[in-house]
N, C-alpha and C positions, 0 to 999 in steps of 0.2 A: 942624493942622486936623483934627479928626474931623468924621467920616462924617456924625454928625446937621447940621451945619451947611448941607448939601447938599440935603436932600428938600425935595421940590418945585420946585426952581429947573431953568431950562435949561443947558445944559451951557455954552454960549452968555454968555450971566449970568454962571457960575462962573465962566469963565474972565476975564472984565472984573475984575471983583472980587478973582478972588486973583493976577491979570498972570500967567496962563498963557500962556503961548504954542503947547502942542505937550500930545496926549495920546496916552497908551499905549493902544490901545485892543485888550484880551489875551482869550484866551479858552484854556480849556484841552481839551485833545484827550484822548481815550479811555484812554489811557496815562498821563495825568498830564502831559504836556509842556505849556508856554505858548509859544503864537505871537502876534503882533501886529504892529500899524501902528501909525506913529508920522504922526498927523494936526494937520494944522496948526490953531491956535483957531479961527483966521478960516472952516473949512472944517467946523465939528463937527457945527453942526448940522442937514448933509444926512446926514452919521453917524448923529446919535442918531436921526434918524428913519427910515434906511433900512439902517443898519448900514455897517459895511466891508466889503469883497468880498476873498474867498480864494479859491483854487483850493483844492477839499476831497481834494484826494488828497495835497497836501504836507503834510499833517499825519493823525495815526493817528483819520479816525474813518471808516473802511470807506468810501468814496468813489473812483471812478475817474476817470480824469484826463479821461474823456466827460463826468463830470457838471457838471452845474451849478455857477454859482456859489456856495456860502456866504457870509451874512452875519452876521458877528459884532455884532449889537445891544447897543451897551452902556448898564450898569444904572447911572444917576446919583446914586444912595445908596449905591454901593460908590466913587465917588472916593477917590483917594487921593495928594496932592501928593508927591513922590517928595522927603522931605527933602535930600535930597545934589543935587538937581538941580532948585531951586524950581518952576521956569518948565513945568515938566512933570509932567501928572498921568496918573496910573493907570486904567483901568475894568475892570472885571469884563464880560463882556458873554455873553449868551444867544446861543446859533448858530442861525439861520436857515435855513431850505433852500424856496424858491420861495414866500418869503410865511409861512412856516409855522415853529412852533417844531420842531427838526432832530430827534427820536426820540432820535437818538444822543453828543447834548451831555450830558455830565458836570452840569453845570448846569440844564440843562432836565428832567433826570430828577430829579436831588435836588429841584428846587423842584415838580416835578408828589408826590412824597412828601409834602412841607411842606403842601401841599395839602390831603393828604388828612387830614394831623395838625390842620390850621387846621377842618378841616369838622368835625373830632372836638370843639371849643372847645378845643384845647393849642397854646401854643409850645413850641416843642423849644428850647433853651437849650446850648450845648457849651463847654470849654474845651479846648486841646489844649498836650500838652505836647510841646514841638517839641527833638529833639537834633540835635544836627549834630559834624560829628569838622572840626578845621581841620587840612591837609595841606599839605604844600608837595612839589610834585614836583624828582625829578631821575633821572639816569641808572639807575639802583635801581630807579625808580619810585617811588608816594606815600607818603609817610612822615609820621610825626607832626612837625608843624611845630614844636613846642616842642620842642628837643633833649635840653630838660631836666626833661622831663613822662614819667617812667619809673618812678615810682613802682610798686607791685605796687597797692595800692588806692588808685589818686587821688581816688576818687568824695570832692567837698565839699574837696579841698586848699586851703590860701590862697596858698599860695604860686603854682603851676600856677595858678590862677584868674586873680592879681594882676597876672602876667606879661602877660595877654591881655587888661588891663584896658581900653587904649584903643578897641581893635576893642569889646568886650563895652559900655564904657561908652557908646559914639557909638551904637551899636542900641539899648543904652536908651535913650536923648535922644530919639533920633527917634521912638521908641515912644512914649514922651509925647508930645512933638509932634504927634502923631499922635491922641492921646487914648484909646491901648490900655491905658494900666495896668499898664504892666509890674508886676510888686511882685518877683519874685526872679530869682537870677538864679545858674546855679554850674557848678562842673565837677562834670562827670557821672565816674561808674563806671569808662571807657575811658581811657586815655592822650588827651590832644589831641578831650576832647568834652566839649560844652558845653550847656546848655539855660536860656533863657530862658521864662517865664512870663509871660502875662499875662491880664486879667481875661477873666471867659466874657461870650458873648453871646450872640445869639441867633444858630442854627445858619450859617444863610447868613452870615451878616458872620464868622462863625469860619472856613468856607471861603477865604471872599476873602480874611481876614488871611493865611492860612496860607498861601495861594499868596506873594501878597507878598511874605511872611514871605521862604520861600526865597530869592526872587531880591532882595529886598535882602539878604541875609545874604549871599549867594555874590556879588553886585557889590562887597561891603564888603570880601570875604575877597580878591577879584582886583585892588582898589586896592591891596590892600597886600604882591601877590607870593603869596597863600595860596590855596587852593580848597577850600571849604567844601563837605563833602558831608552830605546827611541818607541815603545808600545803607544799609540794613539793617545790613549787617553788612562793614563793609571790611578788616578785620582776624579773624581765624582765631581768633587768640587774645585778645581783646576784645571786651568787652560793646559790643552794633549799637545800633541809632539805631530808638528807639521815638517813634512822636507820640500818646502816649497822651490818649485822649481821656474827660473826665466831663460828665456831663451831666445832665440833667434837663428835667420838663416843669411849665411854669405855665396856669397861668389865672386872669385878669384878678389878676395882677400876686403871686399866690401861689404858692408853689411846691409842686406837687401831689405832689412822692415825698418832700414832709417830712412825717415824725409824730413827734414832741417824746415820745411816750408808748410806741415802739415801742424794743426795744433795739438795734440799730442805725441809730436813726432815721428807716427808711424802713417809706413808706404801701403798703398791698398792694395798690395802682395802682402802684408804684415794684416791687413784688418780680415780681408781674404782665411787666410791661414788661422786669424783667431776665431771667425765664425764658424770654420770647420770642428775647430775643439768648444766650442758652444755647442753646437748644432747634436756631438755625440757626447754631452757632457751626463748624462744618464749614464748609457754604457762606460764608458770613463770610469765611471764612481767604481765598478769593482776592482780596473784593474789600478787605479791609482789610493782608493781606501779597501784593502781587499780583506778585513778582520770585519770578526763582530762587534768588536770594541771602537773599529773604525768609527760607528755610527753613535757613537757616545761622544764623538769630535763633532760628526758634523752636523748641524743642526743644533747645537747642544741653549738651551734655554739659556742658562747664566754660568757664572763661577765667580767664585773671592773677587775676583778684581774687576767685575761688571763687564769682561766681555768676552765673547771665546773665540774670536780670531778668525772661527772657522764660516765657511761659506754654507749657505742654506738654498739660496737660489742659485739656476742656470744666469749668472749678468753677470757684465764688465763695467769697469768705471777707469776712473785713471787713475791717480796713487790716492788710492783709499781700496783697507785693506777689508771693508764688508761684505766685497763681491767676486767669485768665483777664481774671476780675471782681473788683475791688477794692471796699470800702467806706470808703471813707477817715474819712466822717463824716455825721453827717445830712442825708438832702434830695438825696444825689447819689452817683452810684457812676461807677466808672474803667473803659471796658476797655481793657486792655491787648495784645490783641491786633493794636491797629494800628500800624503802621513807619513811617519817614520815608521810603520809597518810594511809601507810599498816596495815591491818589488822594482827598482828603479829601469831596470831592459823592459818591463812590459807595461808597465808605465808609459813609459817614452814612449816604441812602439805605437801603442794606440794613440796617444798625442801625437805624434807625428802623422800616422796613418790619417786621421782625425783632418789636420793642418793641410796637409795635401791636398786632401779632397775638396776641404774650403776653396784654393785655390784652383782648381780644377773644375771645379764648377763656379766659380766670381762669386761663392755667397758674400751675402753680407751681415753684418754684425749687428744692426740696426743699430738704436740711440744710446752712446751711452748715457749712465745712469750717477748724474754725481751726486746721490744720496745716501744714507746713512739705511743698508739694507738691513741693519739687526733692529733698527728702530719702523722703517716706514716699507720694510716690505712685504708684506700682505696688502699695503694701496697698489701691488702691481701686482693683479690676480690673474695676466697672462702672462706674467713669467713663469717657465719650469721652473720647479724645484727639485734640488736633488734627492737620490733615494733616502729613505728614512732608518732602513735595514738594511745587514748584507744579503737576506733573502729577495728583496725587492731589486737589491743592483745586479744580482746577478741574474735576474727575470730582464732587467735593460740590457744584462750583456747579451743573453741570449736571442734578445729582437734583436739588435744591430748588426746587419750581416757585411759591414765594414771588419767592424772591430774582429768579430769572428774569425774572418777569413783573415786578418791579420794574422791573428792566431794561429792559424793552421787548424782541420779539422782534429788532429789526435791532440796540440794541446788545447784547445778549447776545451774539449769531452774532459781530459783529465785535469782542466781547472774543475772543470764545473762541477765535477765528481766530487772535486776533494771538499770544492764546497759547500755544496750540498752537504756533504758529511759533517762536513764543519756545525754548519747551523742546524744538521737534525740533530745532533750530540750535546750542542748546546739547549734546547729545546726540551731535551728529556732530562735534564736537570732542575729542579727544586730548590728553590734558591729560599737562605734566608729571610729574604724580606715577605716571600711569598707567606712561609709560614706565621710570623708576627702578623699580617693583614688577615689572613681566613684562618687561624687554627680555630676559632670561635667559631666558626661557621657550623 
């Protein structure tokens, strides 16, 4: 069933129609996590009109357990019937706080963006390339589930791919099903990593799939004994889990960063818009690598297969994948600086917030860069580089009073709470390696 088939209708309707019986109805918190109810048909449409009710402190968006109720509003054009469990659909939903859209939803901030891009006459447009590593635990800990996926460069094997065909096949199925378009599909760079494709859309519908995305991936991977993770980087010595994002802006139904007459086919509204996500590619790094593990990706020295994919410097090139910004081809450019840890609404958000401003002020991009940045770049000692820590990106987030004010001031404060927490917790841990190097001391 895709998404277009839903607008306009009540939720109510839907569910007569496709013999729903129960909907997810999910909303995702500050951090990236999805919480929900599971609401009976017969009961939806005191829902769609007045939301579900949460207590806003079980879940990360800065709320105390005195507050108020939250209501998670859901948005009737993000349905989505959960292929593997017919009778039950999906929603995306906007959070609530006393009548009012919440400051600090994930959701409500990306669409107040969308906003602003819609008053400009643009849709924003996005695809995201989604990895994930599948593992199977045991007394060891997580390990590559294929015993037989050791290769030193698996990236694109048929073998390693073929093995995991039925899990990989049944996500595509559905994906049609679904009316996403998969078109490809392979193993990644990593031992035991995989990534599916499928077609762009417009930015919000690319959110919501992606959320989906996840939690059917890791339901499909725990029917069958595996745990699917999209974590940055799980392994030390293996290329991490990028969700690289391309994109683009149209109006009335053309697409405004293509020029057919420019040599890498983009309009200087398209080079515009990329030097604005240059320009705040600092601040960026938290909300699009927002772990600590994040920075185990970026930067990262080497791995098995001699290279890690991920971006070190602020630079663009055209389809070469060493530099922050990619151009793959006309009309659209990649960044690559976002992980399968990202929050994909606040992500976008500041990319787009970012993109605008390029535009709004005619930056420019300067030269691009057709070299091999994991090889030769330290000879370009005035390029930034990206943070090295999540403590150092979120010191970038907090100078950029763009990205900030994207944010809104209540969620800013309660990102930055959480993560600050985040990295002092991590901090006052003792790690084993620690103790192997000084127990001598």
């Amino acid at each position: 069933m895709t998404t277009t088939l839903t607008r306009g209708k009540a939720l109510a309707e839907l569910a007569k129609e496709l013999q729903l019986d129960f909907f997810l109805v999910s909303y995702t918190d500050l951090l990236g996590g999805t919480r929900a109810k599971l609401v009976p048909a017969a009961k939806i449409t005191t829902v769609e009109n007045d939301g579900a009710c949460f207590a806003p402190f079980a879940s990360n968006l800065g709320l105390g357990p005195d507050a108020h109720d939250i209501a998670a509003v859901p948005d009737p054009n993000s349905l989505i019937v959960l292929p593997w469990q017919q009778n039950v659909g999906w929603l995306a939903s906007d959070v609530y706080l006393d009548g009012e859209p919440f400051a600090a939803s994930p959701r409500v901030i990306f669409k107040k963006v969308l906003q602003q891009c819609e008053n400009l006459g643009y849709s924003y447009k996005t695809g995201v390339e989604a990895e994930f590593f599948l593992l199977k635990k045991s007394e060891q800990g997580y390990q590559i589930a294929d015993t037989q996926d050791t290769a030193t460069r698996p990236c694109y094997d048929q073998l390693n791919l073929m093995r995991q065909f039925e899990l990989i096949s049944t996500l595509v199925g559905y994906m049609e099903e679904l009316g996403w378009e998969p078109y490809q599909c392979d193993h990644e760079d990593a031992n035991g990593q995989f990534e599916i494709n499928w077609t762009y859309s417009d930015a919000l519908t690319t959110c919501d799939r992606h959320v989906f995305f996840k939690y059917m991936v890791k339901t499909l991977a725990e029917q069958r004994g595996l745990t699917a993770t999209f974590m940055p980087k799980p392994f030390s010595q293996l290329t991490g889990n990028g969700a690289h994002i391309h994109m683009s802006l149209w109006n009335d139904g053309q697409n405004i960063f293509a020029d057919a007459t420019e040599e890498m086919g983009l309009s200087n509204i398209a080079y515009e818009f990329l030097a604005g996500v240059l320009a705040h590619g600092r601040g960026l790094a938290a909300l699009c690598s927002p772990t600590i593990n994040s920075y185990r990706r970026i930067g990262a020295t080497t791995t098995a297969s001699g290279s890690t994919w991920s971006p070190r410097y602020i630079s663009y090139g055209g389809n070469n994948r060493t530099h922050m910004i990619r151009i793959p081809e006309g009309g659209r450019f990649e960044c690559r600086l976002v992980d399968g840890a990202a929050n994909l609404y606040l992500a976008l958000a500041g990319i787009l917030a970012a993109g605008m401003e390029g535009m709004a002020k005619h930056l420019t991009a300067g030269k691009r860069l057709d070299e091999n940045m994991f090889v030769r770049g330290l000879e370009f000692s005035d390029l930034p580089t990206l943070p090295t820590s999540l403590l150092e990106a979120l010191q970038c987030l907090e100078k950029d009073s763009l990205l900030m004010q994207t944010l809104g001031e209540q969620a800013a404060k309660t990102f930055l709470d959480f993560k600050y927490h985040e990295w002092n917790s991590y901090n006052a841990q003792v790690t084993s390696w620690e103790v192997e190097q000084y127990v001598n001391c």
